[in-house]
C-alpha positions in Angstrom: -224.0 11.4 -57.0 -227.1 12.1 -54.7 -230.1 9.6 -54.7 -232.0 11.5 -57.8 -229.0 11.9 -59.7 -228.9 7.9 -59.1 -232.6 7.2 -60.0 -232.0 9.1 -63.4 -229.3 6.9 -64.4 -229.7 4.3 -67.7 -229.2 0.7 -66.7 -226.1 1.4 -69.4 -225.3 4.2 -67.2 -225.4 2.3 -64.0 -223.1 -0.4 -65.5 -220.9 2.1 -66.8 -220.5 3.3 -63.3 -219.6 0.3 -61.3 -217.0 -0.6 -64.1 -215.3 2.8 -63.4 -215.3 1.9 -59.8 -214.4 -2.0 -59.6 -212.2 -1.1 -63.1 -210.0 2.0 -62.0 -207.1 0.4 -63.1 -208.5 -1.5 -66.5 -211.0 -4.2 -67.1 -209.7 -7.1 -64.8 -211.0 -10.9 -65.8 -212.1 -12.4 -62.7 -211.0 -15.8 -63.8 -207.2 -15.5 -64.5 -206.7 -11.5 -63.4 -205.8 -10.2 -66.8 -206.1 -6.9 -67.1 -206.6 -4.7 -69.9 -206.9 -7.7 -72.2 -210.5 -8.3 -72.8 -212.8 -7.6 -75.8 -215.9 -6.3 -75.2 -219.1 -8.5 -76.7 -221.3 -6.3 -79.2 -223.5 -9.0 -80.8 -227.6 -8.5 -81.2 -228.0 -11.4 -79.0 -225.3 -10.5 -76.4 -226.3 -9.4 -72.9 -224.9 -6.5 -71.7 -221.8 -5.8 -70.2 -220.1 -9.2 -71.4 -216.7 -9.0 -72.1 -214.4 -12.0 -73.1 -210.8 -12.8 -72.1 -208.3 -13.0 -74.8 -205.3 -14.5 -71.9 -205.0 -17.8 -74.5 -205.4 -20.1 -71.5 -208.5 -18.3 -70.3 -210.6 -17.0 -72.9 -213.6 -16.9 -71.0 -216.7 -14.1 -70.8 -217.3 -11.7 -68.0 -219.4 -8.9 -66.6 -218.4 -6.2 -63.8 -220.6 -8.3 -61.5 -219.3 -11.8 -61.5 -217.6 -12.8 -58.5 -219.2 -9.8 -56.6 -222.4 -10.0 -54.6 -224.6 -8.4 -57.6 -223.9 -11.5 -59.5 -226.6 -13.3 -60.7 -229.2 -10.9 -59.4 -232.6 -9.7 -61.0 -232.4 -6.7 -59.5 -231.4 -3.6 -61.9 -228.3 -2.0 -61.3 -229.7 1.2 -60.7 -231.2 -0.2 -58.2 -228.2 -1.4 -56.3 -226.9 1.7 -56.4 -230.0 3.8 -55.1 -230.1 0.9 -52.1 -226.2 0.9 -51.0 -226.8 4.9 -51.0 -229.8 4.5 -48.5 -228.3 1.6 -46.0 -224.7 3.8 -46.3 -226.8 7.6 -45.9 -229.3 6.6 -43.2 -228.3 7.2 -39.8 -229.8 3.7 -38.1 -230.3 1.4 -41.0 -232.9 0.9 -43.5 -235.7 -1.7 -43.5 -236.8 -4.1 -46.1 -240.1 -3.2 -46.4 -239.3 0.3 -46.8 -236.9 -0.8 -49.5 -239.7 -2.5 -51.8 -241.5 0.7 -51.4 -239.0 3.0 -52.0 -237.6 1.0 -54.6 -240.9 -0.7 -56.3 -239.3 -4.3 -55.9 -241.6 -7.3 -56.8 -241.6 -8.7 -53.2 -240.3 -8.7 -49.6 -237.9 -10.8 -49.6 -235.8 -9.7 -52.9 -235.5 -6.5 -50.9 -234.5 -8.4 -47.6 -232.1 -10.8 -49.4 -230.7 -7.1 -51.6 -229.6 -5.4 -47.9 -228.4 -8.6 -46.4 -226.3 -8.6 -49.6 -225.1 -5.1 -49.2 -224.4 -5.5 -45.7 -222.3 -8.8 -46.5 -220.1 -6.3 -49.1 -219.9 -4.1 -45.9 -218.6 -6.5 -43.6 -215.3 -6.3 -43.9 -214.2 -9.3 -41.4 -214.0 -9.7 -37.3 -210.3 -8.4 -37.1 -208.2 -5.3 -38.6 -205.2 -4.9 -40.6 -203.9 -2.5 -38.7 -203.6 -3.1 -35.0 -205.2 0.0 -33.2 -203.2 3.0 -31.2 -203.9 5.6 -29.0 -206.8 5.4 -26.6 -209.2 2.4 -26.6 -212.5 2.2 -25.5 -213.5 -1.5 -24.9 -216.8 -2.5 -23.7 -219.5 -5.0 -24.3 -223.3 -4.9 -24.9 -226.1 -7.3 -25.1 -228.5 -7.0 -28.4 -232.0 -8.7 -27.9 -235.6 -8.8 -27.0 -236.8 -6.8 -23.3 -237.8 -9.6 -20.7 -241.0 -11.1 -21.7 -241.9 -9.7 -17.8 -240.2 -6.6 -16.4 -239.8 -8.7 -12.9 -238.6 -11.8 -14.9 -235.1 -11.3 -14.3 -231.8 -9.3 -14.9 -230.9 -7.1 -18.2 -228.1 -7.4 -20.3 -225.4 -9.6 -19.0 -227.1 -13.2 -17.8 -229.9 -13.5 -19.8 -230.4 -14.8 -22.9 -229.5 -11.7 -25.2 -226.6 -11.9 -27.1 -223.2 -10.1 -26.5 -221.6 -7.9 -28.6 -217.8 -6.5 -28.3 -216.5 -3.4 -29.5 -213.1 -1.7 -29.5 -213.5 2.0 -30.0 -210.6 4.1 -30.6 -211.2 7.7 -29.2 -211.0 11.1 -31.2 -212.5 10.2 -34.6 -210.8 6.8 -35.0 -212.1 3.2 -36.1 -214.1 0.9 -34.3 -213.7 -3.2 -34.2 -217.0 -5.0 -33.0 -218.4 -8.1 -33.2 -221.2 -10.8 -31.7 -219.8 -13.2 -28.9 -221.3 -16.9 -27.9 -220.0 -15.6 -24.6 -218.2 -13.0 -22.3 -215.2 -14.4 -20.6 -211.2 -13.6 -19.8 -210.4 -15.8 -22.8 -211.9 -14.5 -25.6 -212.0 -10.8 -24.7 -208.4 -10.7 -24.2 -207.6 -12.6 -27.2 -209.6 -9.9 -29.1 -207.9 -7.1 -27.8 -204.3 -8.6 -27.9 -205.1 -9.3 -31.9 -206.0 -5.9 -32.8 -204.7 -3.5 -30.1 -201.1 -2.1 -30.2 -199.2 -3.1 -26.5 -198.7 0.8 -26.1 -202.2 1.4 -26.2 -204.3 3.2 -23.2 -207.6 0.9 -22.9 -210.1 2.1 -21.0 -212.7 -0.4 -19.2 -215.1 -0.5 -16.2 -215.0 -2.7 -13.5 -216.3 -6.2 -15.1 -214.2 -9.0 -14.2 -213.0 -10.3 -17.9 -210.8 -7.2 -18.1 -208.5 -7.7 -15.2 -204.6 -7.9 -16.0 -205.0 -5.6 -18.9 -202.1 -3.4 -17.3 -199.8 -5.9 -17.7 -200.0 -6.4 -21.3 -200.9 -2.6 -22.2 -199.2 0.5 -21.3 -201.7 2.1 -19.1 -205.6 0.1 -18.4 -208.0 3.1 -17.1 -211.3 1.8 -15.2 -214.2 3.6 -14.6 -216.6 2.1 -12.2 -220.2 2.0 -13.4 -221.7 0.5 -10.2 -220.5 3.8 -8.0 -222.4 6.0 -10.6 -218.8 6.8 -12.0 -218.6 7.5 -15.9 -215.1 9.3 -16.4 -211.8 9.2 -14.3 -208.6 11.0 -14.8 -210.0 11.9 -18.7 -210.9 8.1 -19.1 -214.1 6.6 -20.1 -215.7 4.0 -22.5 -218.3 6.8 -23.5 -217.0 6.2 -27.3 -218.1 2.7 -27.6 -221.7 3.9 -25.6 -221.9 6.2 -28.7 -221.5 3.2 -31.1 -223.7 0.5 -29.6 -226.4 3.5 -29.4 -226.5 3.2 -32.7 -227.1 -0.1 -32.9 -230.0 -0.4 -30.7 -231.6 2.8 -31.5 -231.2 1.1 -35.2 -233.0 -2.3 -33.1 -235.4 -0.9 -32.0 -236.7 2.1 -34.3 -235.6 0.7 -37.9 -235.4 -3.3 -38.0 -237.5 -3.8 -34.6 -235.6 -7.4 -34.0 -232.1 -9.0 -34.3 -232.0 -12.6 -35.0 -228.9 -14.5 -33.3 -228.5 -15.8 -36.8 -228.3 -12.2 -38.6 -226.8 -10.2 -35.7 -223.6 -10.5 -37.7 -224.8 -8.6 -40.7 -226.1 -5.8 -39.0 -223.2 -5.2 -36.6 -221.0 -5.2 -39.8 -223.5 -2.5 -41.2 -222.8 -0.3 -38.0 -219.4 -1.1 -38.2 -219.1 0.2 -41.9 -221.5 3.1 -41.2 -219.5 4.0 -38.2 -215.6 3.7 -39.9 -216.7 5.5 -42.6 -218.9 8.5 -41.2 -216.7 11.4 -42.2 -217.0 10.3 -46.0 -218.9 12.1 -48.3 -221.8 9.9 -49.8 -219.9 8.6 -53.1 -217.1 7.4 -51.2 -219.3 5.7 -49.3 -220.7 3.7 -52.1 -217.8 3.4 -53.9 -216.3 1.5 -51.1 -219.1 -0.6 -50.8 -218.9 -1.3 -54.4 -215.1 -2.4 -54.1 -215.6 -4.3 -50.9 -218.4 -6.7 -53.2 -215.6 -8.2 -55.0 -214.9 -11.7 -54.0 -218.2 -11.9 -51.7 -221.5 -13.9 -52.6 -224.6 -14.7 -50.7 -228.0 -16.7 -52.1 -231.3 -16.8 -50.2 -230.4 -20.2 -49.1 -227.3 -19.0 -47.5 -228.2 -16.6 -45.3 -231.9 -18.0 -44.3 -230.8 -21.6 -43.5 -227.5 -22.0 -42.6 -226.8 -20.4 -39.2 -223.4 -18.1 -39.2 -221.3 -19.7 -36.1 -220.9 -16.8 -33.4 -218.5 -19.2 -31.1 -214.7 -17.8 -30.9 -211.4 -19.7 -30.8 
């Protein structure tokens, strides 16, 4: 469905919806994982959506949203879905005050708090399944504020921005990134050796931290950034360029700042945006809808408990 067939929805309809989605394969209790085995509640006083567990040692009520990051929240359900179809359609991200606008919420930061949920749903965890193959793209980028003085110093690497690490695998494939306390041998190897098949290609410039990559890797191409070079023998880290283009043209044209403390969220949200760009706009949502399941995040959460950044 596009965004208007989504705004003419029901709130029954909406409901309807995401249980056809998180339900494909029969109303599921979230407490003991029964499925098919739940009676749906149709008193005068009931709310809607509740169903209740007839498992003998369960026997407890349910809605579609419990256990997923919708749970609890004031928000409509039509709602939800108009906002997971904006963050997942738009190019560069969405704002939150754009959101209450677009959306007629009651305040800021229901709207703030509703995308940092959505983008929590996305985030589908630093490391993949499914060690990558093929050619890799591995670089680094720092996400920040400019120099509060153009002469004050250096850019990127050695000043106080923080890093962010992607794996990129070439020709349509998936990308791995995530925010870094630091940039050294350690953890960037680490990083590649968890989620990169040893017959890989992975294609670098010249920074130190990458060094001795041929030895654990079938071939390590290096392109040399400093001499102006940008491709060698067919090998070049333009793919992960692409990606963290994305992310700062999302910095600094759509959200304008990225907190240390939220940097996490929005790299997920580039990440899903990125690994999913050759789905139509319901699949889209529908995987963001599935992902929710077994995720939760409160105002409190997010706003005062810093998310750690450090690696093993």
């Amino acid at each position: 469905m596009n965004l208007i067939q989504l705004a003419q929805l029901t709130e029954t309809e909406a409901r309807e919806h995401i249980e056809k989605i998180i339900w494909a394969n029969g109303v599921t209790c979230p407490h003991c994982q029964t499925v098919d085995n739940a009676t749906k509640m149709q008193g005068k006083t009931t709310r809607a959506g509740l169903y209740k567990c007839k498992n003998k040692t369960c026997r407890k009520p349910f809605t579609v949203t419990q256990g997923t990051v919708m749970e609890g929240s004031k928000v409509s359900l039509r709602n939800w879905l108009m906002a997971i179809h904006l963050l997942c359609s738009s190019r560069k991200g969405f704002s939150a005050n754009q959101l209450q606008k677009e959306l007629g919420l009651g305040s800021y930061e229901t709207a703030w708090l509703l995308l940092h949920k959505i983008r929590h749903a996305m985030d589908t965890g630093s490391f993949i399944p499914k060690k990558m193959e093929g050619a890799i793209a591995a670089d680094e980028t720092y996400v920040g504020g400019r120099p509060r003085f153009k002469n004050s110093g250096k850019r990127g690497r050695g000043t106080p921005k923080t890093p962010v690490f992607a794996l990129v695998e070439t020709k349509g494939g998936r990308v791995l990134a995530q925010p870094l306390e630091r940039v050294n041998g350690t953890n960037i190897r680490r990083i590649i050796c968890e989620n990169v098949s040893p017959s890989a290609t992975i294609m670098t410039d010249e920074f130190s931290v990458y060094r001795g990559l041929d030895k654990i890797f079938a071939k390590h191409g290096v392109v040399n950034h400093k001499q102006k070079q940008y491709v060698k023998d067919g090998m070049s880290t333009n793919e992960a360029e692409s990606f963290f283009a994305l992310i700062k043209r999302g910095h600094h044209g759509i959200y304008h700042q990225y907190s240390k403390q939220h940097l996490p969220l929005y790299i997920a949200e580039c990440q899903y945006r990125w690994n999913t760009r050759f789905d139509d706009a319901d699949a889209r949502l529908n995987k963001v809808i599935v992902l929710s399941q077994g995720k939760q995040l409160t105002y409190k959460t997010p706003k005062n408990k810093v998310k750690s950044l450090k690696t093993k």
